[in-house]
C-alpha positions as a Python dict, from the first residue, in 0.01 Angstrom:
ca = {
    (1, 'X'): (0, 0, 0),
    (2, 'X'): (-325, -126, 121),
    (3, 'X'): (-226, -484, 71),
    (4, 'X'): (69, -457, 307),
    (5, 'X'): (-145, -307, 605),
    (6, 'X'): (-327, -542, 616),
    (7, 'X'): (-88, -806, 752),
    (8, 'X'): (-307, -978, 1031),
    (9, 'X'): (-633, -905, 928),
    (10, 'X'): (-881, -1021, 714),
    (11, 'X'): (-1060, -752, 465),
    (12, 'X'): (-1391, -783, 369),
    (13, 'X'): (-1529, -549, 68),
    (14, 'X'): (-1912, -519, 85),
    (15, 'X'): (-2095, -383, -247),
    (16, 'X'): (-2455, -310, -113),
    (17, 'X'): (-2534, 110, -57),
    (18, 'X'): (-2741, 256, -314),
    (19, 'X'): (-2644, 604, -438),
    (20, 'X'): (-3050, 845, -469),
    (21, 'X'): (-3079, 1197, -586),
    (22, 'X'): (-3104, 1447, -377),
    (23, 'X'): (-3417, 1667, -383),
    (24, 'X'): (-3211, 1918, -512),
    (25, 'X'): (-3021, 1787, -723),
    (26, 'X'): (-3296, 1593, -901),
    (27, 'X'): (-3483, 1914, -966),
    (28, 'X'): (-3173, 2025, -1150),
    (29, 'X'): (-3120, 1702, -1344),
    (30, 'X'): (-3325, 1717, -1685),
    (31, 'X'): (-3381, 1304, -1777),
    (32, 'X'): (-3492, 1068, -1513),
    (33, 'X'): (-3249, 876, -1292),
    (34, 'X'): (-2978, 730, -1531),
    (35, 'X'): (-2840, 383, -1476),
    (36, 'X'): (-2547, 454, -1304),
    (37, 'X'): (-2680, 599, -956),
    (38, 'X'): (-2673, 221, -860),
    (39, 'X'): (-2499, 30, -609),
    (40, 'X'): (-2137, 164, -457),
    (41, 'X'): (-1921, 10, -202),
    (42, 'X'): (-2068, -28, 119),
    (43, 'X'): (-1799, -104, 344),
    (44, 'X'): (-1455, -213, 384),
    (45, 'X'): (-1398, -428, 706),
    (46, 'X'): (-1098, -541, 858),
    (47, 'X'): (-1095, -851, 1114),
    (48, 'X'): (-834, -870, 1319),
    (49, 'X'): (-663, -1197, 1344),
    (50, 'X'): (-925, -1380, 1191),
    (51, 'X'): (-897, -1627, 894),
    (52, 'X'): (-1173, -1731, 740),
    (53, 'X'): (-1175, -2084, 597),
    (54, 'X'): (-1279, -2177, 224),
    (55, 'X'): (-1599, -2368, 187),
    (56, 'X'): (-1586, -2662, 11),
    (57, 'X'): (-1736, -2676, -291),
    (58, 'X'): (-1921, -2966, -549),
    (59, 'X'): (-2110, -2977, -898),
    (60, 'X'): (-2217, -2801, -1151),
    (61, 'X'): (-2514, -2539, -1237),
    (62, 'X'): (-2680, -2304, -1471),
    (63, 'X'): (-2918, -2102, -1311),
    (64, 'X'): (-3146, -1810, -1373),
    (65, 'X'): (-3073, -1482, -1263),
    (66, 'X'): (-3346, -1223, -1154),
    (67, 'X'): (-3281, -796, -1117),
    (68, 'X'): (-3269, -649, -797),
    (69, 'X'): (-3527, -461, -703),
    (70, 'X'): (-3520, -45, -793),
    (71, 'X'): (-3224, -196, -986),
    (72, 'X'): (-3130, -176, -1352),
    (73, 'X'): (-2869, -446, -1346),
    (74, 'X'): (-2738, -628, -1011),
    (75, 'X'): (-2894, -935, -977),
    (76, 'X'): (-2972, -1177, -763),
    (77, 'X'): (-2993, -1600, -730),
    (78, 'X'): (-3213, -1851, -559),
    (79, 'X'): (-2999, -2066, -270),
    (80, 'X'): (-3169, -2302, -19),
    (81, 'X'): (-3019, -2366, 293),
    (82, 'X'): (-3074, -2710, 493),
    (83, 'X'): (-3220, -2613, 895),
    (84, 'X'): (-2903, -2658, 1106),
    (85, 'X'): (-2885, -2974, 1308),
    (86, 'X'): (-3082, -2912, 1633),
    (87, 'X'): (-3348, -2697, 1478),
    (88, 'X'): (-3665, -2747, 1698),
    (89, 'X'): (-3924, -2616, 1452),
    (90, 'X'): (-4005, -2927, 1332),
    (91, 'X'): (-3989, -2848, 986),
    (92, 'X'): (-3734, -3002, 777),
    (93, 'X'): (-3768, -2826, 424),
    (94, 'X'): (-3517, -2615, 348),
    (95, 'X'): (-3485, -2251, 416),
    (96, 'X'): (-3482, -2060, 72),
    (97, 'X'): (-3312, -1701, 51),
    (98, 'X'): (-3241, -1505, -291),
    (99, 'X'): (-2857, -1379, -213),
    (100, 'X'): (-2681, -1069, -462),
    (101, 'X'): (-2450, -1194, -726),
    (102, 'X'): (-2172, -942, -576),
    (103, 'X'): (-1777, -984, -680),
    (104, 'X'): (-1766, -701, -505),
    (105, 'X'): (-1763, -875, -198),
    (106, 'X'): (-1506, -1035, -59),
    (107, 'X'): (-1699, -1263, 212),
    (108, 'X'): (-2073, -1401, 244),
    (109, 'X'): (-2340, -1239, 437),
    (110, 'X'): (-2648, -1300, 593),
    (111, 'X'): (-2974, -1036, 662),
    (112, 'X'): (-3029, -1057, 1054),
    (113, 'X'): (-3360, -1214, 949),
    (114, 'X'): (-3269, -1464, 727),
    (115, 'X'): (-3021, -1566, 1049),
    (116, 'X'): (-3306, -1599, 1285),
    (117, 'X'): (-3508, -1778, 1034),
    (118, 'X'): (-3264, -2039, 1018),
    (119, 'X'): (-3175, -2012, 1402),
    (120, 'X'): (-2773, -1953, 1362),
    (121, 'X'): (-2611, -1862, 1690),
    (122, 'X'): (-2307, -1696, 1588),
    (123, 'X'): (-1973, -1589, 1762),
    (124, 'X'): (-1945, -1230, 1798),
    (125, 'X'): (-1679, -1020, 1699),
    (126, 'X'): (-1487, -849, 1955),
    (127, 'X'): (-1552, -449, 1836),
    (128, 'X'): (-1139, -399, 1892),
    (129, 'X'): (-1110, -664, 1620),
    (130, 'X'): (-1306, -423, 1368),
    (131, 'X'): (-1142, -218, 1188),
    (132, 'X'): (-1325, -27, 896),
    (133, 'X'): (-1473, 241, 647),
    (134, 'X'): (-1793, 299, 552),
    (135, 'X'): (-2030, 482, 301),
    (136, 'X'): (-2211, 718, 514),
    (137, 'X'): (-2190, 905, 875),
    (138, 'X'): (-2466, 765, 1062),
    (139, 'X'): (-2248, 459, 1206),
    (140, 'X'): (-2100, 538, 1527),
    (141, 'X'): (-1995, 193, 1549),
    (142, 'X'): (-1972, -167, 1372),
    (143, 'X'): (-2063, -499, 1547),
    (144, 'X'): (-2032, -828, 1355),
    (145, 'X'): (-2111, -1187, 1400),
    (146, 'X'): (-1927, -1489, 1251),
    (147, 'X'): (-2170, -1739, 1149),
    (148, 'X'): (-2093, -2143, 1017),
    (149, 'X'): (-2366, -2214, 760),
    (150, 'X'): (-2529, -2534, 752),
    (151, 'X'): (-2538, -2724, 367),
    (152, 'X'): (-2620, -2460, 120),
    (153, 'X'): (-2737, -2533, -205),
    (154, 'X'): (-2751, -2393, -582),
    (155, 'X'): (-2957, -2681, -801),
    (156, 'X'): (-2679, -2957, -868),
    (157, 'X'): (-2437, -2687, -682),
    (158, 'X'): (-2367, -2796, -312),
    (159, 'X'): (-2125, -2541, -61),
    (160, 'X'): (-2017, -2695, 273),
    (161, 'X'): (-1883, -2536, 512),
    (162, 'X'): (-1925, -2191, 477),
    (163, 'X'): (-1850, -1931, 714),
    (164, 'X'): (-2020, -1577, 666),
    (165, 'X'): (-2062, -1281, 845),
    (166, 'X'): (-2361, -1052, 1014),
    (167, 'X'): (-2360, -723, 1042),
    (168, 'X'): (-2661, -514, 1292),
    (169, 'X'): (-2598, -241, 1086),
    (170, 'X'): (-2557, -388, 714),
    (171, 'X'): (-2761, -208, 456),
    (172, 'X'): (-2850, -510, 220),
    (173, 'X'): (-3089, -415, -3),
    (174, 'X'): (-3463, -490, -49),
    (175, 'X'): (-3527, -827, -208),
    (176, 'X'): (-3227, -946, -96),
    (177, 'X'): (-3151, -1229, 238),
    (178, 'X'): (-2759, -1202, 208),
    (179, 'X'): (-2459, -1112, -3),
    (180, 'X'): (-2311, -1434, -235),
    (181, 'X'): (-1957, -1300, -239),
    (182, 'X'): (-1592, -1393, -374),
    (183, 'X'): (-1523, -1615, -103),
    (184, 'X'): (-1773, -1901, -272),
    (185, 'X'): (-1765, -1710, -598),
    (186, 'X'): (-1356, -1771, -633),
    (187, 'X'): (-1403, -2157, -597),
    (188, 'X'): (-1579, -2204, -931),
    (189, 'X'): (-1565, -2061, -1300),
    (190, 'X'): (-1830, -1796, -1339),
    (191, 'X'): (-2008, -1745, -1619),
    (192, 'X'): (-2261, -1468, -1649),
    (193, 'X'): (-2515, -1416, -1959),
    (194, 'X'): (-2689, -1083, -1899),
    (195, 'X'): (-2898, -1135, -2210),
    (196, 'X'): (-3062, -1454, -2096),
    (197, 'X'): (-2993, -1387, -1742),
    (198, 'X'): (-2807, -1663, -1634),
    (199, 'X'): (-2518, -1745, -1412),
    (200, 'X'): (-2337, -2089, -1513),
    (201, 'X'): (-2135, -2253, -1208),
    (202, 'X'): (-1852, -2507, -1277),
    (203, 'X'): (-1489, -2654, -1178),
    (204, 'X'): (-1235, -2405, -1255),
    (205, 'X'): (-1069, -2452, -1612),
    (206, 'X'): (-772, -2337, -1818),
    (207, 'X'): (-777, -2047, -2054),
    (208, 'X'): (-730, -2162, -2411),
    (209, 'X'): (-435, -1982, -2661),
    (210, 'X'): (-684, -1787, -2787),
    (211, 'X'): (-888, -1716, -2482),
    (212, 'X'): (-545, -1558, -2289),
    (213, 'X'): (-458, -1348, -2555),
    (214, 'X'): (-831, -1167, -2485),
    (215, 'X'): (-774, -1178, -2174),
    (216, 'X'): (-759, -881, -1869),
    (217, 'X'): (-572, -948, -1594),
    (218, 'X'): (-715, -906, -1299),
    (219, 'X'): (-545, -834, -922),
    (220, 'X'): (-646, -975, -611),
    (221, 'X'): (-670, -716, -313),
    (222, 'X'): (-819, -806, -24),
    (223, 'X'): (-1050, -1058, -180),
    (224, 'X'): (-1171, -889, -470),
    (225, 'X'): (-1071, -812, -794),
    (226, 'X'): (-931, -534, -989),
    (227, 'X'): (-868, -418, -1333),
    (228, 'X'): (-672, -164, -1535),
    (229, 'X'): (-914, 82, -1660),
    (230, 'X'): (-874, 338, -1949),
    (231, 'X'): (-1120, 648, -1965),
    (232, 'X'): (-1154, 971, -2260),
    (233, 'X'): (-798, 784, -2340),
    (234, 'X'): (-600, 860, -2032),
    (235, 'X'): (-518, 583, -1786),
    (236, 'X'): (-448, 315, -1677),
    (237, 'X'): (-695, 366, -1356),
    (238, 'X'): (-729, 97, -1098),
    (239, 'X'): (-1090, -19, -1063),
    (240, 'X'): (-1309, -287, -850),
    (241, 'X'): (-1460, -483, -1112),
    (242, 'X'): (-1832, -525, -924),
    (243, 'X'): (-2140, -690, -1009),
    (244, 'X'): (-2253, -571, -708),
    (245, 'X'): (-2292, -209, -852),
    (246, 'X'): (-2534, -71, -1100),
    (247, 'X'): (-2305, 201, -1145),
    (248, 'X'): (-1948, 338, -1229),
    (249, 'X'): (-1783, 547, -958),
    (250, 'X'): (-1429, 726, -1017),
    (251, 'X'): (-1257, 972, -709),
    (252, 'X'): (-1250, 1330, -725),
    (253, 'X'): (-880, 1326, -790),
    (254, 'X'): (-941, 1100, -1099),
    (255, 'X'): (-1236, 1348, -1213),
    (256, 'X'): (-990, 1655, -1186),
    (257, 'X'): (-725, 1447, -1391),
    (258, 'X'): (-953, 1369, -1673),
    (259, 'X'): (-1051, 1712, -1656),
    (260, 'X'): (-1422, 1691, -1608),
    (261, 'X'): (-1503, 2076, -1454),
    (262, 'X'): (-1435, 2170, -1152),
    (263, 'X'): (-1712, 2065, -852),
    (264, 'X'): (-2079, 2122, -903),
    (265, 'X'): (-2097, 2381, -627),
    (266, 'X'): (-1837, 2566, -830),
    (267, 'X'): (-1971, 2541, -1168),
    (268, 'X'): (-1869, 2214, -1299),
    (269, 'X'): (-2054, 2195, -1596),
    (270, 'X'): (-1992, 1835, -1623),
    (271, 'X'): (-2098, 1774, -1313),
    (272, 'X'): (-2466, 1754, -1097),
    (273, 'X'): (-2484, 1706, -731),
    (274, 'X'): (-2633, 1367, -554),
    (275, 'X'): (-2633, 1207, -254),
    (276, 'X'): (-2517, 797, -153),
    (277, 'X'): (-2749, 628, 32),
    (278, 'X'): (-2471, 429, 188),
    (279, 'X'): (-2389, 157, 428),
    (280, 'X'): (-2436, 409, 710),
    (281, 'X'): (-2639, 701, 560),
    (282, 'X'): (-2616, 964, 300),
    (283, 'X'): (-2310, 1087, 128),
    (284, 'X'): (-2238, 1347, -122),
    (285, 'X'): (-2129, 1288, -432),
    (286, 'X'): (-2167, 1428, -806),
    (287, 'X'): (-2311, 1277, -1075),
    (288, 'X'): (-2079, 1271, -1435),
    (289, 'X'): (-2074, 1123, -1812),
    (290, 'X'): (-1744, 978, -1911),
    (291, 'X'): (-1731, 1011, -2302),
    (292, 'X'): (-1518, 665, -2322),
    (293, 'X'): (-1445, 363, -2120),
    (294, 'X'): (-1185, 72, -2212),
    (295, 'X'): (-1097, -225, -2058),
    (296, 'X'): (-772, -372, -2271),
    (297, 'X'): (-568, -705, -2242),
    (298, 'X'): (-194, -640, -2257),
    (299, 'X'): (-112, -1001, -2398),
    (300, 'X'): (-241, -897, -2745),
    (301, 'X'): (-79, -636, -3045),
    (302, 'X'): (-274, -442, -3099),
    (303, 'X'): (-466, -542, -2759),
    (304, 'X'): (-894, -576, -2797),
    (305, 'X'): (-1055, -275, -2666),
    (306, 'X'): (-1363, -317, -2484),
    (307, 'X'): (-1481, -13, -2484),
    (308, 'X'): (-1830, 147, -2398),
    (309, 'X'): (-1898, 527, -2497),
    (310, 'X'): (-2124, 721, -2302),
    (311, 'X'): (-2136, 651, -1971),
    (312, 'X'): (-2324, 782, -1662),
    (313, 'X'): (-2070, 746, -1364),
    (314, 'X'): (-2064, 919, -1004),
    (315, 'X'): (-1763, 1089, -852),
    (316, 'X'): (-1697, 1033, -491),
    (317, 'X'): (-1426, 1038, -261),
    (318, 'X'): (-1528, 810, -48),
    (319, 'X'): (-1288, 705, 242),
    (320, 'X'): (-1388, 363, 125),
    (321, 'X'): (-1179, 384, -232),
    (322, 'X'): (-880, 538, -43),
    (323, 'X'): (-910, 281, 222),
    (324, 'X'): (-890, 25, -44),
    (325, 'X'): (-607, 179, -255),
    (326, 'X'): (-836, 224, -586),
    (327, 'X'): (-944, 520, -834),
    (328, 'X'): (-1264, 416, -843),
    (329, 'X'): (-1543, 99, -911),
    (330, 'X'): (-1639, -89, -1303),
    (331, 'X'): (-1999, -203, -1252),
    (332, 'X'): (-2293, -342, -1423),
    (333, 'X'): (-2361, -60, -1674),
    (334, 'X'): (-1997, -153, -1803),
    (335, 'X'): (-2004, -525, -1748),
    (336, 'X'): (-2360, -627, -1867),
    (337, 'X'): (-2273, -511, -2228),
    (338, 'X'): (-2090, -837, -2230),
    (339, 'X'): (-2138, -1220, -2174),
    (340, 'X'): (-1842, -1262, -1900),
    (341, 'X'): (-1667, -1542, -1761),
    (342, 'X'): (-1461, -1555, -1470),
    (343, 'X'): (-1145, -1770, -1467),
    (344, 'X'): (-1091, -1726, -1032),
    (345, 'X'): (-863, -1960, -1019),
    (346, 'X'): (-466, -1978, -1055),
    (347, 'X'): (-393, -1906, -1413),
    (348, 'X'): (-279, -2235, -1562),
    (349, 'X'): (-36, -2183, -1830),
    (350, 'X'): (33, -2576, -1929),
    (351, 'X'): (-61, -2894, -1808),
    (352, 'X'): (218, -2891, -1560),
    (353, 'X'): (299, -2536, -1499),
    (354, 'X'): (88, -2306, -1320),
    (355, 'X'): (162, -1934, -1317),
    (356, 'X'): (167, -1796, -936),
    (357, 'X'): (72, -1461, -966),
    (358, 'X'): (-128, -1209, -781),
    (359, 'X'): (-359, -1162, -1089),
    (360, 'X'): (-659, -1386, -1211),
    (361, 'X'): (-842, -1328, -1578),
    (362, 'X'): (-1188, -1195, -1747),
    (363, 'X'): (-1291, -1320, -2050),
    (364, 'X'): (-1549, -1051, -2192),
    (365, 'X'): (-1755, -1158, -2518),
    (366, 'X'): (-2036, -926, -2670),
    (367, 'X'): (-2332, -1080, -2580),
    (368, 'X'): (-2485, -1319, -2804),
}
């Protein structure tokens, strides 16, 4: 298991490549560019005997939410950050940077320009302490710096402490100054409205009766957070459940079990050939419609069925999914069919007892 090699390290899950149509393969497609060729895992990095600390967190928020640019559903937020102590400038306002709202990403990161606006001198991680997998073949190497943030702030929201992470050759996208990951996401319960576009901030609270029985589990790997997934009624499939991601991305070997044709090159029917733009370059992959998707809580008979027919999703086998020990990646064009909220904290069953397991809970409503 993935979990258990990583004994030492600390894994970082970055959600941030964009996945474009080849030339060729948009000649052959007959609608535009469907919503799924989105966003796809950019990166899985392992540091080597280093711990990152959790910020510490204060407050209360409800803020607005605006698209990504060339996206149809990742979005990002407004965060200032105060000038760190020393700053010569000799301007005190805050520094403001607009940061992805990704769960798919495990730790905070900064654009190398946002760092040298704000002047951050980092520590730089040894390259034997990097172990990784990336979207693309263009990166012969990694190199990373460990940053301490000064005061960041969302509104009322206030996040001390913070340490993030670099990267020379991160890929975040246009519009964006960093990455707002799980490692400030976890410390609150998140609530996202995609019809109003809004993301409501707050302490962590206990699911009601009611609420658990609707519940999906969730599993904490390396960070992030993964769900059972059911699709054209055959499952359960493992999935990264990613806001970070326009898109929904399964493996080859979970396209061949649901019997979708074989590949493109061989006449797949079901299947039309793209390429990633990744965290280090292109990538082939192959472009797919899944007839049903279904996310289901077990805690209910007969269990609600979220389920979305219809949906664009990209095949890819990706050393990134294998490296992470999943079938494939739940993203916005699942998840913003439904007013979410994340419960990221331990799931409290009473009062007094807390239930310690490796699994957190989604609430999904249909939006309002």
């Amino acid at each position: 298991m993935f979990s258990q090699r990583l004994s030492g390290f600390v894994a970082m899950v970055v959600a941030i490549a964009i996945a474009t149509l080849s030339p060729q393969a948009n000649a052959q497609m007959e609608s535009p560019r469907p919503p799924s060729l989105g966003a796809i895992l950019g990166a899985i990095v392992q540091l080597e005997g280093l711990a990152l600390p959790e910020p510490v967190v204060s407050g209360r928020e409800t803020v607005p939410l605006d698209l990504l640019e060339e996206s149809r559903g990742v979005y990002t937020l407004e965060l200032s950050i105060e000038r760190p102590t020393g700053d010569r400038s000799g301007d005190r306002n805050p520094v403001l940077g607009r940061f992805l709202f990704d769960t798919g990403a495990s730790t905070t990161l900064l654009s190398a320009p946002l760092r040298q606006r704000l002047g951050l001198v980092g520590t730089p991680v040894a390259p034997d302490g990097l172990a990784y997998a990336v979207a693309g073949k263009q990166c012969p190497t990694l190199t990373a710096t460990r940053l301490t943030l000064p005061l960041l702030k969302i509104q009322d929201v206030t996040i001390r402490q913070l340490q993030a992470l670099q990267f020379d050759q991160t890929l975040i996208p246009e519009g964006a100054d960093g990455v707002l990951g799980m490692d400030v996401l976890a410390q609150f319960q998140v609530t996202v409205d995609p019809q109003q576009r809004r993301l409501s901030l707050g302490p962590p609270q206990p699911l009601s009766p009611a609420q658990r029985l609707q519940a999906i589990p969730l599993e904490v790997r390396s960070g992030v957070r993964l769900a059972q997934l059911w699709i054209n009624a055959q499952g359960p499939f493992t999935v990264l459940v990613d806001t970070g991601a326009d898109g929904t991305f399964i493996s080859g070997a979970v396209a061949k079990k649901l019997g979708l044709g074989g590949p493109s090159e061989l006449g797949g029917a079901n299947r039309k050939p793209i390429q990633m733009l990744g965290f280090c370059g292109l990538e082939d992959a192959e472009q797919t419609h899944l007839n049903h998707v279904s996310l289901q809580s077990p805690l209910q008979n007969p269990p609600p069925n979220y389920r979305q027919t219809s949906l664009d999703a990209v095949i890819t086998d990706s050393s990134i999914l294998r490296t992470l020990g999943i079938d494939g990646v739940l993203g916005q064009n699942f998840l913003n069919q439904y007013r979410q909220t994340w419960h990221l904290s331990k799931d409290k069953i009473s009062k007094d007892e807390t239930q310690d397991k490796n699994w957190l809970v989604l609430e999904l409503t249909q939006p309002r």
